[in-house]
PAKE-117231 format. One record per residue (C-alpha): x, y negated, z negated; residue in one letter; chain; residue number from 1. Coordinates in pm, 1 decimal. Example, Ala and Ser with C-alpha at 12.3 -4.5 7.8 and 13.67 -1.06 7.14 Angstrom:
PAKE-117231
<r east="1230.0" north="450.0" up="-780.0" res="a" chain="A" n="1"/>
<r east="1367.0" north="106.0" up="-714.0" res="s" chain="A" n="2"/>
//
This chain:
PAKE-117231
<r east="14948.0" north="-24491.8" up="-13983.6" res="x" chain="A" n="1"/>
<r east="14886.6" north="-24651.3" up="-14335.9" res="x" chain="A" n="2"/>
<r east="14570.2" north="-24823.6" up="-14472.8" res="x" chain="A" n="3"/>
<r east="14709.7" north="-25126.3" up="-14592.8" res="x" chain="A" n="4"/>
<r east="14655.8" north="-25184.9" up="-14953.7" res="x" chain="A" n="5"/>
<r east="14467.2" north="-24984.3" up="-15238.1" res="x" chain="A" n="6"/>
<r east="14187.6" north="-25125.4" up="-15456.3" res="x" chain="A" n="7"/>
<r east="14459.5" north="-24963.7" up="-15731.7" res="x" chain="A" n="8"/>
<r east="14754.0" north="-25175.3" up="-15561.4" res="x" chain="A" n="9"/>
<r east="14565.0" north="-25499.9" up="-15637.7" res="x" chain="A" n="10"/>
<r east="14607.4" north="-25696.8" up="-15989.3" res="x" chain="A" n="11"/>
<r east="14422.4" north="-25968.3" up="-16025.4" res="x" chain="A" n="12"/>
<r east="14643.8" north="-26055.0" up="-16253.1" res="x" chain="A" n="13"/>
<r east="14918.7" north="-26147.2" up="-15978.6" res="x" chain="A" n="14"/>
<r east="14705.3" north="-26315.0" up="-15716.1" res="x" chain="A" n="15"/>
<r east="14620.9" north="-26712.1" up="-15696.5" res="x" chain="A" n="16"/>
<r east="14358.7" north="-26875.7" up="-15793.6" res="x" chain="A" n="17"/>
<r east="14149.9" north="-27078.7" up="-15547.2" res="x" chain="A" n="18"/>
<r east="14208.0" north="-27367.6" up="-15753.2" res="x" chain="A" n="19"/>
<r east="14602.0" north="-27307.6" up="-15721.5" res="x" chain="A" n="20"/>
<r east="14552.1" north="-27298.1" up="-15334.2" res="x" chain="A" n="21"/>
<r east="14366.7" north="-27615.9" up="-15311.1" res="x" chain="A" n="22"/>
<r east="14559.7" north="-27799.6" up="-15554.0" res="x" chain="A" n="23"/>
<r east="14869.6" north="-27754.3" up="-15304.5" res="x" chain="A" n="24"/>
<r east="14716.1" north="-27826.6" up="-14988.5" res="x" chain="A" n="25"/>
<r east="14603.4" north="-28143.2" up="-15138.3" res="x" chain="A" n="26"/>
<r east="14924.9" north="-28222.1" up="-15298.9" res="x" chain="A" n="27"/>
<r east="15109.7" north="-28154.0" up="-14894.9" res="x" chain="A" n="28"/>
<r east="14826.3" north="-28377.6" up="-14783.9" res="x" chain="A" n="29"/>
<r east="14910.0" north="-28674.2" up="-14988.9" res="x" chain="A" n="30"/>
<r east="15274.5" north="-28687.9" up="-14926.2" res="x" chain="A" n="31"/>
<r east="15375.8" north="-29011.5" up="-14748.0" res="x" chain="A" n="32"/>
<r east="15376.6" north="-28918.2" up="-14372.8" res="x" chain="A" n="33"/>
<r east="15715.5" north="-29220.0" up="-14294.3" res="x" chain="A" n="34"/>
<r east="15910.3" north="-29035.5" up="-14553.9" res="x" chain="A" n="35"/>
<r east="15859.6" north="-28666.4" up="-14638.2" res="x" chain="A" n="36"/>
<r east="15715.1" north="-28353.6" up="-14463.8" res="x" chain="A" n="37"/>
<r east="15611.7" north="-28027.1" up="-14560.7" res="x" chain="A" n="38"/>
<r east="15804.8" north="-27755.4" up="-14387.9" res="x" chain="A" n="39"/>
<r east="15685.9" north="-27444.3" up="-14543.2" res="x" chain="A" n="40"/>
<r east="15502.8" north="-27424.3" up="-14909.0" res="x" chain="A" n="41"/>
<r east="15578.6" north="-27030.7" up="-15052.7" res="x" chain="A" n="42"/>
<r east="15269.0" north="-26955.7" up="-15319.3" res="x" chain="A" n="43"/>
<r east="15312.9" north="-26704.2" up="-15575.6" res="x" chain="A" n="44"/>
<r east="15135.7" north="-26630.5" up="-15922.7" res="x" chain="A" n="45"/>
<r east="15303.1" north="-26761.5" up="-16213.5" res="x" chain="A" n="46"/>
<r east="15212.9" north="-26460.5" up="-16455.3" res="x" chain="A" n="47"/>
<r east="15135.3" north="-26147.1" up="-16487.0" res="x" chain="A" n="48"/>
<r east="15339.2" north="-25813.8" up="-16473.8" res="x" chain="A" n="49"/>
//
């Protein structure tokens, strides 16, 4: 049976932010509730490698 991840399998350089996270809850939050929906919202860093 595995672990799960290693201290050595996590860059910090490829995980979100807080900020990022919050910034997209709020923007699902303000969408009109007569005319859109949020269905699903995928996060994922923008850089790194």
């Amino acid at each position: 049976m595995g672990t799960g991840r290693t201290h050595e399998e996590n860059d910090a350089r490829l995980m979100l932010l807080p900020q990022d996270v919050a910034d997209a809850v709020v923007f699902a939050c303000k969408q009109s509730k007569d005319t859109s929906r949020v269905m699903e919202m995928p996060l994922g860093a923008m850089s790194g490698s």
